[in-house]
N, C-alpha and C positions, 0 to 999 in steps of 0.2 A: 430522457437520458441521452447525452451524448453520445455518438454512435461511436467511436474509437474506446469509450468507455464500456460501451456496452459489449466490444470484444471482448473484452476478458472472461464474462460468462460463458462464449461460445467456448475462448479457449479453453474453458473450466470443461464444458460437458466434451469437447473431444478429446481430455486428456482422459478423462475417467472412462470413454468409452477405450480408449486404447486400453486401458489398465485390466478394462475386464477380459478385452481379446488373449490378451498377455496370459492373464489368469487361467482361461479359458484352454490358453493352446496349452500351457503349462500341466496344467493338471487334470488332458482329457483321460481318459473318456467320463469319467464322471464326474467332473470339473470341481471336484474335491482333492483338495489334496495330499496325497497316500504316501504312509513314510515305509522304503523300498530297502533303506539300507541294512545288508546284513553285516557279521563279525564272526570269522574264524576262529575256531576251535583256540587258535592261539592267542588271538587277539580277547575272547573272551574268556581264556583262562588270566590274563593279564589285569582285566578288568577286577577281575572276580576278588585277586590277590591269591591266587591257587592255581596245582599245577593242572594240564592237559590233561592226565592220567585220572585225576581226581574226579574230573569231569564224563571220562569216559566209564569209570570206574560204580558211576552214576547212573550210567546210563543202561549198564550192564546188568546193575543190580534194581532196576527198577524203580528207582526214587527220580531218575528225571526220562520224560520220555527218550524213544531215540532220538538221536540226532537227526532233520528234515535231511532228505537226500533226494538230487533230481532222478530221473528214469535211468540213468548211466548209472545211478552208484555214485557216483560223486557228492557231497558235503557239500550243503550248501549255506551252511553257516548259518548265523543266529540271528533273528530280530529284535527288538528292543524288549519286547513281550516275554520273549521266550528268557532274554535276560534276566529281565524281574523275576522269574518264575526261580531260574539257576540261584539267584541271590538268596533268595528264600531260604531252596531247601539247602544250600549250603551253608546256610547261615554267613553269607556274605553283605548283607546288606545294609549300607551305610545310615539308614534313618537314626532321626535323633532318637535319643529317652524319651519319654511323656515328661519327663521334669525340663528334659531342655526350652529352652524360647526360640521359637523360628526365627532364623534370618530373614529381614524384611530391609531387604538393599534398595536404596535409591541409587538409578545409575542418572548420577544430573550432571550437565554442563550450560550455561548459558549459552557457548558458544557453538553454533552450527556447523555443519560439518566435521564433528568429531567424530561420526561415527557411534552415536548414542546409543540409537535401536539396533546398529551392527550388535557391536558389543552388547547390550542386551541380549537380541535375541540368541547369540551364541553360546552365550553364557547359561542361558539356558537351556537349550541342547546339549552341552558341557554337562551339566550338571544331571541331566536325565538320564545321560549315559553312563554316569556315575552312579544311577541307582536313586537319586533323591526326589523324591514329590516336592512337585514343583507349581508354583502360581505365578505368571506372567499379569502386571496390572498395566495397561496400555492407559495412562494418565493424561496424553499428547493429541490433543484434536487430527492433528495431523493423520495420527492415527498409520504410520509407516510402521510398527511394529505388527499391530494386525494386517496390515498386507503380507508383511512377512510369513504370518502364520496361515498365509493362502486364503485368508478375507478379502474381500470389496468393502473398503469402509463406504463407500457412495451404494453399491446393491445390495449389501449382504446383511449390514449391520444400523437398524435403527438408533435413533436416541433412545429408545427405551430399555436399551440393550448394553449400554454403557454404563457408566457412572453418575450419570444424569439424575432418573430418577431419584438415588440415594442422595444424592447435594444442594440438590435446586433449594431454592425458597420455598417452595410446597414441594416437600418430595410424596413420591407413593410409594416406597419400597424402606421398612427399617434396617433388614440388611443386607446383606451383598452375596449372598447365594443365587439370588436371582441373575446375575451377570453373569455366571462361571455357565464357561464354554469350554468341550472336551478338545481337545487339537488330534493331530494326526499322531503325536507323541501320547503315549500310554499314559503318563506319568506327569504330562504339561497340562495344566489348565490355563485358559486363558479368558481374563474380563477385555473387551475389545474397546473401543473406540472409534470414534466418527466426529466431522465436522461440530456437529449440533451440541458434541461435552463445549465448549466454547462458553454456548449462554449459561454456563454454571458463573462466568467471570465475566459479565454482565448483569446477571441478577445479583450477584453479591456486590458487586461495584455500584449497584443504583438501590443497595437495602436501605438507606437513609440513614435518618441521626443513628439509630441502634448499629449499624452497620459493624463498627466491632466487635457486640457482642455474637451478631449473626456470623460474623468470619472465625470466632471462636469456637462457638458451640459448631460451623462444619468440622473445623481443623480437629477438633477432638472425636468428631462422629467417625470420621474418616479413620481415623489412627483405630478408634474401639472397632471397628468395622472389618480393619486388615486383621487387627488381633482376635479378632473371632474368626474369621476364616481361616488362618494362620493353622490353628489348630489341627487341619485338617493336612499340610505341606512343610515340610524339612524348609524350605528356601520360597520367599516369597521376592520376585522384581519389579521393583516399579518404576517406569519410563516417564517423567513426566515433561510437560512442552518446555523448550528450551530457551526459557522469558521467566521474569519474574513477575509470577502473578497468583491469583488466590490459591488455585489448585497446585501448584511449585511448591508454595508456602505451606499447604496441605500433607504435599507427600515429603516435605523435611521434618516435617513434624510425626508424620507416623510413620518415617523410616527408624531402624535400630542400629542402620550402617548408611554408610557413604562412598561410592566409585566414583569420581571422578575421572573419566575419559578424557584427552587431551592429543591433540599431534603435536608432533616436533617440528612447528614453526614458531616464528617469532609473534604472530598473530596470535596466533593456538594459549602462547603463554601467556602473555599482556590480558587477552581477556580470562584467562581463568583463571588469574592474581586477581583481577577486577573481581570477576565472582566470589572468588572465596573470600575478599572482602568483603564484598555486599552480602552475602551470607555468615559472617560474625557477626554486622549489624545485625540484619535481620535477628538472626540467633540472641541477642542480646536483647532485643526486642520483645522477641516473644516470650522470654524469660522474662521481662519485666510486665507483662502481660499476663503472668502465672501460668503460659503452657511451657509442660515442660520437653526438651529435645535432648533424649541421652542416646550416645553412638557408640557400638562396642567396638568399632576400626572406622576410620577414614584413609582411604586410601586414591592415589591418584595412579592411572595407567595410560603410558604412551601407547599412542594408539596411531595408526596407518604409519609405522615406522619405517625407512628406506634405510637399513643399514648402507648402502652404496652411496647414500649422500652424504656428503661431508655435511652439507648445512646442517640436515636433522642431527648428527652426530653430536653438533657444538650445539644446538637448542637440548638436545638431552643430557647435554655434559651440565648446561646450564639449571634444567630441571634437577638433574642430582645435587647439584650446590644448594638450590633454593629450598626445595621440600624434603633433600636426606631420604627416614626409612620410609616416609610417607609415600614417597614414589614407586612402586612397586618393581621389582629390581630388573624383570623383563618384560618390554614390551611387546604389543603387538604387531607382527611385521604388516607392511603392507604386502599385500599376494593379490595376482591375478585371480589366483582361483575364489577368495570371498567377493571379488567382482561377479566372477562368471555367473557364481552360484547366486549371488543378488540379483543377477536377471534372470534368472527362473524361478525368484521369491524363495530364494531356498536359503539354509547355510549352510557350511560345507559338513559338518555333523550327517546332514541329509543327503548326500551325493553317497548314492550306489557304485558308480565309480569313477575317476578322476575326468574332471572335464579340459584341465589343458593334462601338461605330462604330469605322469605316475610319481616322479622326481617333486616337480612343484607342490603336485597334494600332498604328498608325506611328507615335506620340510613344513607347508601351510599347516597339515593337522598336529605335527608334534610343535609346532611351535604355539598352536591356540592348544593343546594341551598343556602346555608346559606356564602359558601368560595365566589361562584362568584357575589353573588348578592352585596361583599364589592366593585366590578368592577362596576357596575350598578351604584350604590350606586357614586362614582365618575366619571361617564359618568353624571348623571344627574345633579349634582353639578357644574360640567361644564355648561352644561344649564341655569344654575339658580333654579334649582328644584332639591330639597334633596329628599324627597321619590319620590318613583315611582308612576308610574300613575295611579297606578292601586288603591295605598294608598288614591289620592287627590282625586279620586271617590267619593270612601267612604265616605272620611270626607265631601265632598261636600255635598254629599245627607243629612248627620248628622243634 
């Protein structure tokens, strides 16, 4: 092998070993990593959709423990655990019916750099905090969403441990139970990924003459496979690599929704006209093909928004003309702080308290409240229920 070629594997193993150090410093001492964040009495009567009183009123009477407090007597506010717990007994809690059908969202874009797995993975912290059982499917050899969730795709996570098994040409696993991994989120499950999901799109590309019916019968195992675990989670996400190829093809077909993520450049847009084009083919395709793809929303969200730039302001004045209500009507801004929080694998859901100013994280968290909850906001519409549940509380009690 050429020796300038043969750098690239070095540069492979010293990136990975940096990743782990990263990992490592990230989430000592037990290089696991622990979700810290709590939420004030007010913050979690907000949540709830109920008042402060109600909560304390609770606590008084014995239906939810006290309130944690440190050695001073001071409140030390709530963990994500103790939230589920509140939801419960107040009957707060946003889960579907058993007759509902999970949301099983593909967040796709072909185009890189849009911030895919950001927006994933936030979305699903979003949505944890909301109360709803949740399934992360890391579909992306890449596999940057399971680092996200404080993985090593290179030390922590085999091929066996992925999607792999369930897809390959010989698979050993009929379904997908076997992948689900608990995260540091009560309420998130996560199927992970690594490098080696890849030769799933290698063995199907070299199945020979049958080869479409081998890409058929995965495309439908995959979809029967989410809708069996589904069962078990309000909101299922699936990240899949951002190419068009078997496993893409796969997770368009056993998605029930569609996010499309995009920035407010002129790049950003061109290819995601190009994708959504190549995706009606496709889609057309596989309808004639007899697999069927039904979507209860498709929706597109500007994402790393710079309100202060004029450019992004005229690419989203342009996005409003092209795709109307599909475009979902607020963006995500760009903030240092989902930076920051990216380099300690975290999202900002997870920061115990603000890493640049106090000012920046509460404009960053109510504005990622306010982009993903237009997500929620058509999750529960699909149910039959326009606010959240936490709104019909409220007004119940009224």
């Amino acid at each position: 092998m050429n020796a300038i070629v043969a750098q690239i594997g070095d540069l492979a193993d010293a990136g990975e070993r940096m990743i782990e150090r990263l990992r490592r410093k990230a989430f000592l001492p037990e290089s696991r990593k622990a979700l810290t964040v709590r939420f004030g009495i007010a913050e979690a009567a907000q949540l709830l959709g109920c008042s402060t009183n109600r909560i304390r009123m609770a606590e008084d009477d014995g239906r939810l423990p006290p309130a944690p407090a440190a050695e001073n007597g001071r409140r030390l506010g709530y963990n994500v655990e103790e939230l589920l717990h509140m939801r419960q007994v107040l009957g707060a809690s946003p889960a579907r019916a058993p007759l509902d059908v999970p949301a099983i969202i593909a967040v796709q874009n072909f185009k890189g750099g849009v911030g895919k797995s950001t927006v994933t993975t936030h979305l699903a912290h979003y949505f944890a905090v909301q109360g709803y059982r949740v399934l992360v499917v890391d579909c992306d050899s890449q596999a940057t969403t399971t680092t996200l969730f404080g993985f090593n795709p290179h030390f922590n996570i085999t091929r066996e441990e992925t999607l792999y098994p369930y897809l390959s040409i010989d698979p050993t696993q009929n379904d997908l139970s076997y992948a689900v991994k608990s995260t540091s989120w009560p309420n998130v499950d996560l199927i992970p990924s690594n490098l080696e999901l890849f030769d799933v799109e290698y063995e199907l590309a070299a199945s020979g003459s049958d080869g479409q019916s081998v890409l058929a019968a995965r495309f439908r195992k995959l979809k029967q496979g989410l809708i069996d675990l589904s069962r078990h989670y309000d909101i299922v996400l699936l990240d899949p690599p951002p190419a068009l190829g078997t496993i893409s093809l796969a997770v368009m077909q056993a998605a029930n929704a569609l996010l499309v993520p995009l920035a407010a450049t002129t790049p950003d847009f061109c290819s995601t006209v190009q994708f959504l084009s190549m995706m009606d083919q496709v889609l057309q395709q596989l309808g004639g093909a007899g697999i069927e793809v039904d979507y209860s929303f498709v929706r597109l969200i500007c994402s790393k928004f710079d309100g202060n730039d004029p450019s992004h302001a005229m690419v989203r004045a342009i996005m409003e003309q092209s795709f109307g209500p599909a475009l979902l009507p607020v963006p995500i801004l760009e903030s240092a702080e989902i930076s920051h929080a990216a380099m300690r694998m975290m999202t900002v859901y997870e920061l115990e308290k603000p890493i640049g100013t106090p000012k920046t994280h509460k404009r960053c968290r109510a504005n990622l409240d306010e982009a993903l909850g237009q997500i929620e906001q058509l999750v529960r519409q699909g149910w039959g229920r326009v606010a959240p549940a936490g709104e019909e509380v409220l007004y119940a009690a009224v």
